[in-house]
BALOBA-1460 file (C-alpha; in Angstrom, 3 decimals):
// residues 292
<rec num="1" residu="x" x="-26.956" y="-22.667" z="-26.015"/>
<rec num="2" residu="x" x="-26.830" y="-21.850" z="-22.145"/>
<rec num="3" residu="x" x="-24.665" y="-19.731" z="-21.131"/>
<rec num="4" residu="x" x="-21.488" y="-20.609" z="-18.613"/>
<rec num="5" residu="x" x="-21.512" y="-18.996" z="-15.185"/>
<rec num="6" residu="x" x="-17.541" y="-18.397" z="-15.591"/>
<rec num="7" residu="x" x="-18.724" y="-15.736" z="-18.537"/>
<rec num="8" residu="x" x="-18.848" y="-13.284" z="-15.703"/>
<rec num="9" residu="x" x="-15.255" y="-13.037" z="-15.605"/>
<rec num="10" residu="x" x="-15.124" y="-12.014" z="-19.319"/>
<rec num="11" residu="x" x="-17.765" y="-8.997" z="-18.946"/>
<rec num="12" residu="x" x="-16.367" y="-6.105" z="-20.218"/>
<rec num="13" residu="x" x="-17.134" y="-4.022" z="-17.040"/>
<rec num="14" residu="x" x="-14.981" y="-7.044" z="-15.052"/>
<rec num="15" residu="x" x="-12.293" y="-6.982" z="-17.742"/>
<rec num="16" residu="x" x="-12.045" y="-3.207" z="-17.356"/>
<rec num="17" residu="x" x="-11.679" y="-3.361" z="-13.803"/>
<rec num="18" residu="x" x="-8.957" y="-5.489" z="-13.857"/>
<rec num="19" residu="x" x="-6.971" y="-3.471" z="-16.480"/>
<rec num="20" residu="x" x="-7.163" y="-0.323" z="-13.856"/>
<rec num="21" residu="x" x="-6.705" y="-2.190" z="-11.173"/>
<rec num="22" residu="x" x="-3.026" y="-3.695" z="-12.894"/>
<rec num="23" residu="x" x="-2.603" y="0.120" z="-14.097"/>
<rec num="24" residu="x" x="-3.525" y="1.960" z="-10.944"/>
<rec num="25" residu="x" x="-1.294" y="-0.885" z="-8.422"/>
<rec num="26" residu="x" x="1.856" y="-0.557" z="-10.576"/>
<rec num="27" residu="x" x="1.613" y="2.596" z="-12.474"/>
<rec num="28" residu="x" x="-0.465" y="5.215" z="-11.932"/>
<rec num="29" residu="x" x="-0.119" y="5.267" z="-8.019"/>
<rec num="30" residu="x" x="3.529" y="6.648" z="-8.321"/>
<rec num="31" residu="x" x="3.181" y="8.517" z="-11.423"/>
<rec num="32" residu="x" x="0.005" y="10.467" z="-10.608"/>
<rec num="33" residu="x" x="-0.320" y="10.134" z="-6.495"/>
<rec num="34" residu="x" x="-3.675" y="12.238" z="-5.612"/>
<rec num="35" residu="x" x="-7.765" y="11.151" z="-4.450"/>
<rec num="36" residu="x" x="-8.453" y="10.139" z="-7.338"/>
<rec num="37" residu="x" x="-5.422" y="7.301" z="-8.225"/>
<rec num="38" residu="x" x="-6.367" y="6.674" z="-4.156"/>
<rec num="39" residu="x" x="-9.728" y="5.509" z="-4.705"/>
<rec num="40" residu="x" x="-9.759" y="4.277" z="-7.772"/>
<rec num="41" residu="x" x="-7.939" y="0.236" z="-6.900"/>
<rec num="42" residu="x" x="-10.708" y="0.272" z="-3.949"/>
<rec num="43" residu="x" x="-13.887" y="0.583" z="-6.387"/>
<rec num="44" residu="x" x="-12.246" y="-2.083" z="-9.226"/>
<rec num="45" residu="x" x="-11.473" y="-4.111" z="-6.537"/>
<rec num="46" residu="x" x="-14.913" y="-4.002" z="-4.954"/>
<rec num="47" residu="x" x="-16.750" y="-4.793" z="-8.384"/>
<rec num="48" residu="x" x="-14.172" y="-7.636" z="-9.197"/>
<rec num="49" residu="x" x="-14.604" y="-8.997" z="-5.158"/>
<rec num="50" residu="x" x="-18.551" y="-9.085" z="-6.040"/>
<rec num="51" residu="x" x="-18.039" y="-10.366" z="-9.455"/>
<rec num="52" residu="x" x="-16.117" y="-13.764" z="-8.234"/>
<rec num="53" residu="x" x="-18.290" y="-14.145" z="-5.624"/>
<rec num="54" residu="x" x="-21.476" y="-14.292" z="-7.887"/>
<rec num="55" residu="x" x="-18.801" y="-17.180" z="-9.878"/>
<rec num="56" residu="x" x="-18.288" y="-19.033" z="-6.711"/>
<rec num="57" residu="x" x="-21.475" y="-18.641" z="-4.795"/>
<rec num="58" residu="x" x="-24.272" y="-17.580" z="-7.824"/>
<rec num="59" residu="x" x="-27.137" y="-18.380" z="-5.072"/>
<rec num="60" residu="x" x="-25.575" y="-16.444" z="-1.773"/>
<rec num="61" residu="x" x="-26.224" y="-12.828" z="-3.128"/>
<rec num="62" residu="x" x="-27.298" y="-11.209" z="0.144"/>
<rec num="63" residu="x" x="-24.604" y="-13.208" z="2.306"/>
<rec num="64" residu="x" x="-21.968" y="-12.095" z="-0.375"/>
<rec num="65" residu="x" x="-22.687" y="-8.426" z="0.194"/>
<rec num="66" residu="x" x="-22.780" y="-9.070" z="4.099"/>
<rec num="67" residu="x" x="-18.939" y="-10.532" z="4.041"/>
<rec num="68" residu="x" x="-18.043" y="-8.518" z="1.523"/>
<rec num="69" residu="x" x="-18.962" y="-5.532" z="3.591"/>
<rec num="70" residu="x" x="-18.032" y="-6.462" z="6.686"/>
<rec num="71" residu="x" x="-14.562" y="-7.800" z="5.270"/>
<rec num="72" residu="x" x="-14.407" y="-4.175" z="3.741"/>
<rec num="73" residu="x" x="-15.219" y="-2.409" z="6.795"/>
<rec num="74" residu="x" x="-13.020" y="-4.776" z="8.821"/>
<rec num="75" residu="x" x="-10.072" y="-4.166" z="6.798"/>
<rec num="76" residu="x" x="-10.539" y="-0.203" z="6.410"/>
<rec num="77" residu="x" x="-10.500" y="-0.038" z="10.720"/>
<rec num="78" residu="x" x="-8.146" y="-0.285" z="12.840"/>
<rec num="79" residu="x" x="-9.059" y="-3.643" z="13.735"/>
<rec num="80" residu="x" x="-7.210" y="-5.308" z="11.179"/>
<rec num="81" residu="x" x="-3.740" y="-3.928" z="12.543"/>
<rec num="82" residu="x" x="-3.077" y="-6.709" z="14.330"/>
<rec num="83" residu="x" x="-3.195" y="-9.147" z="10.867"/>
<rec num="84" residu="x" x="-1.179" y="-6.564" z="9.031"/>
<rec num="85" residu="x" x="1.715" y="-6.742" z="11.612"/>
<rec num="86" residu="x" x="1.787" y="-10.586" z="11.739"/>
<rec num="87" residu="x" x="1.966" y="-10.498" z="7.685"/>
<rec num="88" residu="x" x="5.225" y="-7.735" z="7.840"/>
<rec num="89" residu="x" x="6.851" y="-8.960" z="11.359"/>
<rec num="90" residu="x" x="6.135" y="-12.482" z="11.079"/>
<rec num="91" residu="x" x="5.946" y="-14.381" z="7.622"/>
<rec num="92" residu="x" x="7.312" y="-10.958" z="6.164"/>
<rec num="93" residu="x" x="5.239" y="-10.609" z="3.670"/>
<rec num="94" residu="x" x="4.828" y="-6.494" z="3.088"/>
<rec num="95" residu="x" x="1.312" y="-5.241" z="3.330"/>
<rec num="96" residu="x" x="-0.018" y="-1.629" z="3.477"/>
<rec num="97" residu="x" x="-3.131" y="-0.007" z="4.329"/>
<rec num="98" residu="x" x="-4.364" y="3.470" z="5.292"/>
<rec num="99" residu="x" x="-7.402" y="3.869" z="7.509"/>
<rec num="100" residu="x" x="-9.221" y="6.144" z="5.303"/>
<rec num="101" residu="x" x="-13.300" y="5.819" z="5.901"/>
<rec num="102" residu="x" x="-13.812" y="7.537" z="2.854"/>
<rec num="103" residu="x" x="-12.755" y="4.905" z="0.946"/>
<rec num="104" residu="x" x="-15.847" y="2.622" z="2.328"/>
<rec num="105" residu="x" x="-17.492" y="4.675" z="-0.763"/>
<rec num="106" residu="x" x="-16.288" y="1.918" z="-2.791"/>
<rec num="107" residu="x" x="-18.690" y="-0.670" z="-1.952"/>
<rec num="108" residu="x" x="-21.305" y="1.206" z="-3.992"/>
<rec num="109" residu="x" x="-19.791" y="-1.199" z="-6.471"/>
<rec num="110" residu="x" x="-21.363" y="-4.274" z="-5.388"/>
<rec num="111" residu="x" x="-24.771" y="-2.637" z="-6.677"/>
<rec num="112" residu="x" x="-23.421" y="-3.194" z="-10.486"/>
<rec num="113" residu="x" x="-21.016" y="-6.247" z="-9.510"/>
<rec num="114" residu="x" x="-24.524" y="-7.981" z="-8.253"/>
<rec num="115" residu="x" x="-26.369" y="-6.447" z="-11.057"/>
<rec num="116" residu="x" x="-24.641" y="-7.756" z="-14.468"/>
<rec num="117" residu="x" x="-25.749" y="-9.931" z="-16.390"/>
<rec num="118" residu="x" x="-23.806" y="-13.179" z="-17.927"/>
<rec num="119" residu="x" x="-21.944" y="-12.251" z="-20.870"/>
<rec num="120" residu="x" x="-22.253" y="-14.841" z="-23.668"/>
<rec num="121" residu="x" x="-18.737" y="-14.650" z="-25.546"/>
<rec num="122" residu="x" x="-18.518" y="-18.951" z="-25.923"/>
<rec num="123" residu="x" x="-15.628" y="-18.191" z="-28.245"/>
<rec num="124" residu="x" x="-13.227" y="-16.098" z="-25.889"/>
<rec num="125" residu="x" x="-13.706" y="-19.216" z="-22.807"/>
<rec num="126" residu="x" x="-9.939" y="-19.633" z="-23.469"/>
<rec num="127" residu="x" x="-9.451" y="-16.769" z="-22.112"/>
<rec num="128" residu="x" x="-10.564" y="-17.687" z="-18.474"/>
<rec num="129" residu="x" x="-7.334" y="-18.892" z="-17.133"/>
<rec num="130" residu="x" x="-5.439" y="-16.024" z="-17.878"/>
<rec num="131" residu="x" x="-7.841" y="-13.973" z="-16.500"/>
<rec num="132" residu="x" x="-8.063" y="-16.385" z="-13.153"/>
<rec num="133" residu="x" x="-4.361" y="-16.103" z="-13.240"/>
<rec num="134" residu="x" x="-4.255" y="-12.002" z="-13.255"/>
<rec num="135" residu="x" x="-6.791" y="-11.516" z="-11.192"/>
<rec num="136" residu="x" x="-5.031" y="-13.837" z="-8.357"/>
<rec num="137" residu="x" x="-2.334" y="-11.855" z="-8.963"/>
<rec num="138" residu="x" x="-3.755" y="-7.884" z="-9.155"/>
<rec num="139" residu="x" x="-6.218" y="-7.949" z="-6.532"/>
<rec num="140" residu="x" x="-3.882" y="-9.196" z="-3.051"/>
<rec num="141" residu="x" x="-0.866" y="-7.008" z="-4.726"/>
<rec num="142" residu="x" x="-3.046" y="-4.051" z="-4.388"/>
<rec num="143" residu="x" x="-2.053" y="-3.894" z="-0.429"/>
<rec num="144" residu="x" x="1.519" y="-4.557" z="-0.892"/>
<rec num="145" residu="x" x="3.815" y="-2.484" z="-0.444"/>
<rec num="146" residu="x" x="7.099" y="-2.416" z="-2.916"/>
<rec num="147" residu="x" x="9.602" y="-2.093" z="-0.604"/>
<rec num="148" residu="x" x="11.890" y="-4.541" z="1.194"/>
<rec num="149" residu="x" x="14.600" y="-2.942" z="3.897"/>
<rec num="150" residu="x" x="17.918" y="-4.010" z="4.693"/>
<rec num="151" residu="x" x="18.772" y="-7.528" z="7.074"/>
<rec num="152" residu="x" x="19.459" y="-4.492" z="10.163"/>
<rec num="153" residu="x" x="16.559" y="-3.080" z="9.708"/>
<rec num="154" residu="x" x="12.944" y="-3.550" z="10.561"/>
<rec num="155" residu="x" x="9.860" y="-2.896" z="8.663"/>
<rec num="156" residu="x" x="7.467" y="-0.744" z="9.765"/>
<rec num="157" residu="x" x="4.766" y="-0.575" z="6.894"/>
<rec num="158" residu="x" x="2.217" y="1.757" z="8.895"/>
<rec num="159" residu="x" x="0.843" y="5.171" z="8.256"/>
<rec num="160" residu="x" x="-1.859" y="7.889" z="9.546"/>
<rec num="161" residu="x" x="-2.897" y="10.490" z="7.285"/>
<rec num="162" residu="x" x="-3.308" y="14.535" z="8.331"/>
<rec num="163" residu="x" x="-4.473" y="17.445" z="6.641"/>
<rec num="164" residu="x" x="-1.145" y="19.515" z="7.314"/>
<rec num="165" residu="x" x="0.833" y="20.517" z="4.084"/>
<rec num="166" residu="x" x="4.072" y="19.115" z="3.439"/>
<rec num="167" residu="x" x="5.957" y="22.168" z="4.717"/>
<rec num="168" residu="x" x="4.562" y="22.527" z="7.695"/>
<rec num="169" residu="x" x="4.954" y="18.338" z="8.264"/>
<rec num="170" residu="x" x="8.927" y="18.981" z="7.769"/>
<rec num="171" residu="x" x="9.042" y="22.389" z="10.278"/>
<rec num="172" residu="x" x="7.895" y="20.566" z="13.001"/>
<rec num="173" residu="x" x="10.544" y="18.151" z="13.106"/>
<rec num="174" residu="x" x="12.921" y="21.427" z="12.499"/>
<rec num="175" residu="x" x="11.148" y="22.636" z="15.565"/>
<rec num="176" residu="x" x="11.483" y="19.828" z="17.734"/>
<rec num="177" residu="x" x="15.340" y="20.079" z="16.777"/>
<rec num="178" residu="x" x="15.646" y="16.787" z="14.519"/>
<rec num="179" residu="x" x="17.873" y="16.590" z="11.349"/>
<rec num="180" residu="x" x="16.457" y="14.753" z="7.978"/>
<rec num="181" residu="x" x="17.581" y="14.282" z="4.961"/>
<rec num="182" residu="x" x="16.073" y="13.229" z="1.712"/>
<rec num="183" residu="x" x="17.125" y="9.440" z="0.937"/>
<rec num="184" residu="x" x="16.891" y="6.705" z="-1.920"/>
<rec num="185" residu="x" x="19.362" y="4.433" z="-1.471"/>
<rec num="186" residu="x" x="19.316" y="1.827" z="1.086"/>
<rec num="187" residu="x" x="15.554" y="0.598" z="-0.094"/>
<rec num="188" residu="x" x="15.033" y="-1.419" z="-3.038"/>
<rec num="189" residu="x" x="11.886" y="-1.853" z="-5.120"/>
<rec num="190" residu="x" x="10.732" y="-5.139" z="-6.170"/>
<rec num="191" residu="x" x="9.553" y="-4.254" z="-9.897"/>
<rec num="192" residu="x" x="11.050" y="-2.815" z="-12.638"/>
<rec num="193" residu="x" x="9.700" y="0.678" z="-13.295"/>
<rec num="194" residu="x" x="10.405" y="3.757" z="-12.336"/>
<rec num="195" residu="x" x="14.208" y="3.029" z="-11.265"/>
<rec num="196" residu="x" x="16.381" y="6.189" z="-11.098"/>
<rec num="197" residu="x" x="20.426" y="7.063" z="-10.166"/>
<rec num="198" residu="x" x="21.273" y="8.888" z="-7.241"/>
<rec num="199" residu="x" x="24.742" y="10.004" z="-7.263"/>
<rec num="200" residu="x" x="26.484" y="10.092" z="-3.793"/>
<rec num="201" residu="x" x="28.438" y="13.078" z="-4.609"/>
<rec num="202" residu="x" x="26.284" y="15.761" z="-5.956"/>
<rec num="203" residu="x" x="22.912" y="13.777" z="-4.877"/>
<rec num="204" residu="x" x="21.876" y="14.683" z="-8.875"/>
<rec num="205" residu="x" x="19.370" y="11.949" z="-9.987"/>
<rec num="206" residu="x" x="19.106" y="10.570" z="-13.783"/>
<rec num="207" residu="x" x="16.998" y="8.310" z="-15.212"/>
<rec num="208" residu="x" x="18.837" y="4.666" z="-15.472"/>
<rec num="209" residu="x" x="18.205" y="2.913" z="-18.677"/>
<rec num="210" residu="x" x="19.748" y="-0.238" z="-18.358"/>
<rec num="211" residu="x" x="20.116" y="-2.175" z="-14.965"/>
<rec num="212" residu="x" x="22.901" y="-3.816" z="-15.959"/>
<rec num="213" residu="x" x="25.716" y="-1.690" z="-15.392"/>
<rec num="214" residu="x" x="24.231" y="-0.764" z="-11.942"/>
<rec num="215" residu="x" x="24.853" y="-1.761" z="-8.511"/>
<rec num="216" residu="x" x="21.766" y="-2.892" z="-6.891"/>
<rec num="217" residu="x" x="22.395" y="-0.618" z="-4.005"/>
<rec num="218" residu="x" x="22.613" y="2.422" z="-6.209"/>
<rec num="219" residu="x" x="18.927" y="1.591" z="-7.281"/>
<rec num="220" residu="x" x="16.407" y="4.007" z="-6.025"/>
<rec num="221" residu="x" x="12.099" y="4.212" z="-6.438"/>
<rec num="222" residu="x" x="10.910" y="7.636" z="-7.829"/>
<rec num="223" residu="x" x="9.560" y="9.836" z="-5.494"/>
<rec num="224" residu="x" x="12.403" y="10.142" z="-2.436"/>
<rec num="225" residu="x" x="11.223" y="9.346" z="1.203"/>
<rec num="226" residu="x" x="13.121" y="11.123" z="4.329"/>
<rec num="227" residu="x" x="15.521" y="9.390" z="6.576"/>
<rec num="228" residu="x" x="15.841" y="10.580" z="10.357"/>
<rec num="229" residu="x" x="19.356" y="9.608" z="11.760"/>
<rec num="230" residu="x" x="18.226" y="9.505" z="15.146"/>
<rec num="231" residu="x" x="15.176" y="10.282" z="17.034"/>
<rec num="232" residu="x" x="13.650" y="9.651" z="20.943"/>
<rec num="233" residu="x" x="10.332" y="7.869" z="20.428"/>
<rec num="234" residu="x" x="8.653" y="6.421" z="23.869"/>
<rec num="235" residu="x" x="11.862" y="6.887" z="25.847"/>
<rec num="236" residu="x" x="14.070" y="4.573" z="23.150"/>
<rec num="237" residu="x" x="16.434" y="6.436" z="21.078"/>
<rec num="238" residu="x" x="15.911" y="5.108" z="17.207"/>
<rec num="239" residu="x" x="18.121" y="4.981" z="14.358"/>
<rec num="240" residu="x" x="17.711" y="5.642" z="10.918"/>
<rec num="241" residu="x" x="13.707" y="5.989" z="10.639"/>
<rec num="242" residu="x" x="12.325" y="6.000" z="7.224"/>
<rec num="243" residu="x" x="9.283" y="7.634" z="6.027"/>
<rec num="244" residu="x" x="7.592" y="9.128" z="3.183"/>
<rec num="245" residu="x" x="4.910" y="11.678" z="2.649"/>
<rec num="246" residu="x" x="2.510" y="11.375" z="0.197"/>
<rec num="247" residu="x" x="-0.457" y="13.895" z="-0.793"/>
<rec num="248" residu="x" x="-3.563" y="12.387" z="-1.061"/>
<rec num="249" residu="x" x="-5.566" y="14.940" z="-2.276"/>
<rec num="250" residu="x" x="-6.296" y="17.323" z="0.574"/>
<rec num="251" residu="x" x="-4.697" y="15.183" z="2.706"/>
<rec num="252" residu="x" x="-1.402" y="14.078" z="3.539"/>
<rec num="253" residu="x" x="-0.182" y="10.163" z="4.138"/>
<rec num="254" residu="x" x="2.920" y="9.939" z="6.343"/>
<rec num="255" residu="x" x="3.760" y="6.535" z="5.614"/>
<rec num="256" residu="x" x="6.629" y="4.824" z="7.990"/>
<rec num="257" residu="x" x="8.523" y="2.578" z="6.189"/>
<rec num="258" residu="x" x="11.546" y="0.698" z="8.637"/>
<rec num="259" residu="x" x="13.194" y="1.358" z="11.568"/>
<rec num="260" residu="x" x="17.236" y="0.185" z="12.948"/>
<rec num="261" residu="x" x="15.763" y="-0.906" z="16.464"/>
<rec num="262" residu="x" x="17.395" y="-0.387" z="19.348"/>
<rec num="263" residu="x" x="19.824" y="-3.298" z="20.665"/>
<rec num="264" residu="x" x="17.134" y="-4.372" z="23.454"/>
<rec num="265" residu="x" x="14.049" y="-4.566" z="21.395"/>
<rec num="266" residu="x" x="11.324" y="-7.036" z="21.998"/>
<rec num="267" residu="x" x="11.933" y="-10.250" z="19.754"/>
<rec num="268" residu="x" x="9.099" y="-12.105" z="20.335"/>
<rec num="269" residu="x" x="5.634" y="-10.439" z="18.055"/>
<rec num="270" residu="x" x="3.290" y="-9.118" z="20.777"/>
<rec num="271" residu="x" x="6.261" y="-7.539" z="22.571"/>
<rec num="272" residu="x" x="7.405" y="-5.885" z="19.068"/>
<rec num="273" residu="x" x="4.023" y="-5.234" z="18.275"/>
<rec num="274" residu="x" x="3.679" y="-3.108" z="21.208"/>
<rec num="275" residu="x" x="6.854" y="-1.344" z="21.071"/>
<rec num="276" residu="x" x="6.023" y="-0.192" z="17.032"/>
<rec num="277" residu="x" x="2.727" y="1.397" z="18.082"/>
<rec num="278" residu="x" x="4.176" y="3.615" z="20.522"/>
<rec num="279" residu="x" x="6.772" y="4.030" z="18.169"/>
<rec num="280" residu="x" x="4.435" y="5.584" z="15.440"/>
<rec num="281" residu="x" x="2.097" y="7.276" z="18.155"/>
<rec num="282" residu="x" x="5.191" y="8.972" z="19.496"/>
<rec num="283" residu="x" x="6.133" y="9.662" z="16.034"/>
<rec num="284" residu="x" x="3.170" y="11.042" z="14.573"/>
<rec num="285" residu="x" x="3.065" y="13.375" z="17.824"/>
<rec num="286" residu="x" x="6.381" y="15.116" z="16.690"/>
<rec num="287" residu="x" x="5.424" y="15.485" z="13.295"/>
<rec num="288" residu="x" x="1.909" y="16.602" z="14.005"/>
<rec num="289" residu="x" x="3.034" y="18.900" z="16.397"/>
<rec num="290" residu="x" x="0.326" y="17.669" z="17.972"/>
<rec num="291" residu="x" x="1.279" y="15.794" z="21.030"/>
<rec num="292" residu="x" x="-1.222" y="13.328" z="22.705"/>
């Protein structure tokens, strides 16, 4: 009997990919932040990226690792700023990505993603829609970010990493004389895990077992980010800034998560896009005590 193309998708090296793709996105991330949980979506996602191709395009093996390459290489720069603030600022869908060119390392997985063979399991080929179905659904949620802000403020959903510990992040807004506080209240997560109770007294956080009893402002993401009540960046004076730092390793990821812009603040996208940058230059100046 020949053997279906589509059997690709049910390799077990594909099918394991996917898992820790689903388990890295949406679990492991928060639980276990570090390189490893870091790296590890970018090489499933590279095999599976390879994999479909080779469904799609079975004859096109060299031009698949040229787009898939470039693509990478294109997303990993700089250069694909611009698309990621027209996806947050103007159809508002939240997307996330740290320029971090050690994560090009991943695209040594198109070497087995080209490389496997067909895997002839006739009597599982019900099981290619469902795995169509989570694979559209794991691989473009791998860039999202789970956060949505309030109607007054505005997204930011950038980030620079630095090799400065987490202490030394936090004295040099002390130094430059700006107040923070640890928050978790006015952002709410999209999915269903890891939701925790802050009280507004105390500040003492539980673990919330049932979400029905709870107000959805009360609702809070494990793993608190800091809230500046007001700060100068590029002559504007900012309210409530939101960020969060997370170790990466050796490294740390100051990630900025929304903004309360001023009253006169550019409405139109290449005017906001503009402002934002200098915004998180200005920003990452302060906090890197390192000022351009």
């Amino acid at each position: 009997m020949q053997r279906n193309q589509t059997n690709l998708l049910l390799h077990p090296l594909f099918l394991s990919c996917l898992l820790l793709l689903i388990l890295n996105d949406h679990w492991w991330k928060q639980a276990f932040p570090g390189f490893i949980t870091g790296k590890l979506s970018d090489f499933a996602g590279i095999l599976m990226a390879g994999v479909l191709w080779r469904q799609f395009f079975p004859q096109r093996v060299v031009t698949g690792c040229i787009v898939l390459i470039m693509g990478f290489l294109y997303w990993k720069s700089p250069l694909s700023q611009p698309l990621i603030d027209w996806c947050n600022n103007v159809i508002r869908i939240p997307v996330a990505r740290v320029v971090d060119y050690t994560d090009l390392t991943a695209l040594i997985m198109l070497a087995p993603a080209f490389k496997i063979k067909e895997y002839g399991w006739e009597k599982g080929s019900w099981l290619k829609v469902p795995v169509y179905c989570l694979t559209i659904f794991a691989m473009p949620a791998s860039s999202m970010h789970y956060f949505y802000a309030s109607p007054e403020y505005m997204p930011f959903y950038d980030s620079f990493t630095t090799k400065q510990t987490r202490e030394v992040l936090l004295q040099h807004l002390n130094n430059a004389g700006l107040t923070y506080r640890i928050d978790s209240v006015e952002f709410i997560p999209i999915r269903q895990n890891y939701y925790y109770l802050q009280d507004s007294g105390s500040g003492e956080i539980t673990a919330v077992d049932s979400m029905k009893h709870v107000r959805l402002v009360q609702i809070t993401h494990r793993g608190a980010y800091y809230s500046i009540p007001s700060i100068v960046l590029a002559q504007d004076t900012v309210r409530n800034i939101h960020f969060q730092i997370i170790d990466r390793g050796k490294k740390r990821e100051i990630y900025l998560m929304s903004i309360k812009p001023p009253v006169r603040f550019p409405q139109e996208f290449k005017g906001r896009n503009k402002v934002l940058k200098e915004y998180r230059k200005a920003f990452k100046a302060i906090i890197t005590g390192m000022p351009d």
